[in-house]
C-alpha positions in Angstrom: -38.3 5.7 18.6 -35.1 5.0 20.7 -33.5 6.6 22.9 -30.3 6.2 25.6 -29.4 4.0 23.3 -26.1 1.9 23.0 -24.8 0.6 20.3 -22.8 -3.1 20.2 -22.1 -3.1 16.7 -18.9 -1.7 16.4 -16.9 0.3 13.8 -13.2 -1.3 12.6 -10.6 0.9 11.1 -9.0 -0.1 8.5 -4.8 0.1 8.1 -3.7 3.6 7.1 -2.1 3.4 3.3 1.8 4.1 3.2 1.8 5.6 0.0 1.9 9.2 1.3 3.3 8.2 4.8 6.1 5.9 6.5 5.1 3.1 8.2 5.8 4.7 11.6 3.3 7.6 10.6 0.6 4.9 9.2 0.2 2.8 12.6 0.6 5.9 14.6 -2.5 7.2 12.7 -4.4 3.7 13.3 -3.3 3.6 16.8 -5.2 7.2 17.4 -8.3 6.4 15.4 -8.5 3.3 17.2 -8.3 5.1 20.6 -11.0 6.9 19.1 -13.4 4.6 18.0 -12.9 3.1 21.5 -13.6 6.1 23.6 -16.7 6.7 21.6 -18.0 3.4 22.5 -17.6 1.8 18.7 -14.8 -0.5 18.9 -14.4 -3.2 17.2 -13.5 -6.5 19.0 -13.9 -8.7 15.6 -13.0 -8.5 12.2 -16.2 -7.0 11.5 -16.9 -5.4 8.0 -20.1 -4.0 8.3 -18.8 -0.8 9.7 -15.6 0.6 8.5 -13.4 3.6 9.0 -11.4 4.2 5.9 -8.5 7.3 6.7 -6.5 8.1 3.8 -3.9 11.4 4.6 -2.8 13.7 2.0 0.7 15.8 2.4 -0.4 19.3 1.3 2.7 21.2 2.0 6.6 20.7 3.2 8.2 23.7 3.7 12.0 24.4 5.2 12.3 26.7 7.6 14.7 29.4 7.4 16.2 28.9 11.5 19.1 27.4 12.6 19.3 24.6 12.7 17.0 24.1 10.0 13.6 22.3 10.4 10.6 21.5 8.1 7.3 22.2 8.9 4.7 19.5 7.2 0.6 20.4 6.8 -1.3 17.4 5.9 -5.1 16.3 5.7 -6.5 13.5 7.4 -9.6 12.5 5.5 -11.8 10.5 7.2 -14.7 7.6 5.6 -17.1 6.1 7.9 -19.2 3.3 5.7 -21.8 1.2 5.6 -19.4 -1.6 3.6 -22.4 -4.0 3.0 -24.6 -1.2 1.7 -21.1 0.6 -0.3 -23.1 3.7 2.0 -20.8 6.7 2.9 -22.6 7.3 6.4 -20.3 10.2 7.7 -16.9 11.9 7.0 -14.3 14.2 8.2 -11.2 16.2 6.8 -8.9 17.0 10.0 -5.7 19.4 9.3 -2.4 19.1 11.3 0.5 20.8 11.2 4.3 19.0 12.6 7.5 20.4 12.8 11.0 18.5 12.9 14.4 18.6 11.4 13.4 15.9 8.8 10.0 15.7 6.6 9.3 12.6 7.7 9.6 13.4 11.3 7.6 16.5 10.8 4.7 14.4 8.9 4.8 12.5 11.6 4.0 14.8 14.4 1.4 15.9 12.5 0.0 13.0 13.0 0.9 12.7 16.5 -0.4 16.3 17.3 -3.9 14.2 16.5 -5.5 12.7 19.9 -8.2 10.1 20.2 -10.4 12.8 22.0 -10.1 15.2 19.0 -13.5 16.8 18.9 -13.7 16.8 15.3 -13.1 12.8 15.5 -15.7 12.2 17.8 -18.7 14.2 16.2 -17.6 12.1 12.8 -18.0 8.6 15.2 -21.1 10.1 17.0 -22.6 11.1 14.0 -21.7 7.8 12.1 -23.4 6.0 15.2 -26.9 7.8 15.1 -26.7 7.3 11.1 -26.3 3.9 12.0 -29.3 3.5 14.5 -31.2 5.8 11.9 -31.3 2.9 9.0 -31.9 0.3 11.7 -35.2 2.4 13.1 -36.6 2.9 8.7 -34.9 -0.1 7.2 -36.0 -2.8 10.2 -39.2 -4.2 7.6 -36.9 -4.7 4.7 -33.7 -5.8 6.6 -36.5 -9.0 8.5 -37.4 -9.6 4.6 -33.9 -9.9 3.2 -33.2 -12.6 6.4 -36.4 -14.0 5.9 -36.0 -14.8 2.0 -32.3 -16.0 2.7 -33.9 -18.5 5.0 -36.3 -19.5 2.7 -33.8 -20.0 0.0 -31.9 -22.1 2.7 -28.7 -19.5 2.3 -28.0 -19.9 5.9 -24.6 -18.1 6.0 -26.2 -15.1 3.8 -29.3 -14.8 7.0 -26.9 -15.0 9.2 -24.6 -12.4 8.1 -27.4 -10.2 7.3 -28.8 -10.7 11.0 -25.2 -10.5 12.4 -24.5 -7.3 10.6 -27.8 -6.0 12.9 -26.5 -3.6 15.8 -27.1 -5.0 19.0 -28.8 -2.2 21.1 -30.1 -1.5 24.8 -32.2 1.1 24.6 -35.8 2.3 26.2 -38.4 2.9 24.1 -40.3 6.6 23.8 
């Protein structure tokens, strides 16, 4: 079993969809899960796409406010997909809620978005968890995973082994 274990594969997040959200709101949600994934020791530093953080953000209210001048307070869901892309795995997920307020909806979605920070607790248990789910296959699956590069090898499908043994975290860790 390992333990103190750190993990070099690393997680990439995809681009935020702009079909609920302006552009300005879509980086600003990739920029903060980024910040994230790098805090939490998972980022990625290739275009890696074993490991992939999928948001998607759902508007779930606009309302006006009844001040002067008047403002519009936006509630929207982050939901978060951590996957296993090779395996089409769901290994962890997440629905964050935020609340923004401004004198336009889109300004308001998008300090909802802002009021979301890279430590977010909720963020980090879904990339810690994700992470031990990740060393978890590695630990059961090693047998089969050494087969599948093995036959690949055998077959002389080079660029299939290697992907396979590339997709493999790389880990420091001591042994119990």
């Amino acid at each position: 079993l390992l333990t103190n274990v750190v993990v070099a594969q690393s997680i990439r997040v995809m681009p935020v969809s702009t079909e609920n959200i302006n552009d300005n709101a879509a980086e600003m949600l990739y920029s903060r899960l980024n910040q994230a994934v790098s805090l939490n020791g998972m980022a990625s530093t290739d275009n890696s796409n074993k490991f992939l953080l999928i948001p998607s953000v759902t508007i779930t209210s606009i309302e006006q406010t009844t001040t002067t001048p008047i403002q519009y307070l936006a509630e929207i869901e982050i939901s978060l997909f951590l996957v296993d892309n090779s395996r089409k795995l769901l290994i962890s997920q997440e629905i964050i809620t935020r609340k923004g307020i401004a004198d336009d909806e889109k300004k308001a979605v998008l300090e909802a978005i802002k009021s979301l920070k890279g430590r977010d607790p909720k963020l980090k248990k879904l990339i810690v968890n994700g992470k031990n789910e990740i060393i978890e296959y590695y630990n059961t699956e090693c047998e089969k995973v050494i087969e599948t590069i093995a036959t690949y090898i055998e077959m002389e499908m080079y660029d299939e082994a290697l992907n396979e043994l590339n997709a493999i975290p790389q880990i420091d860790a001591e042994l119990d």
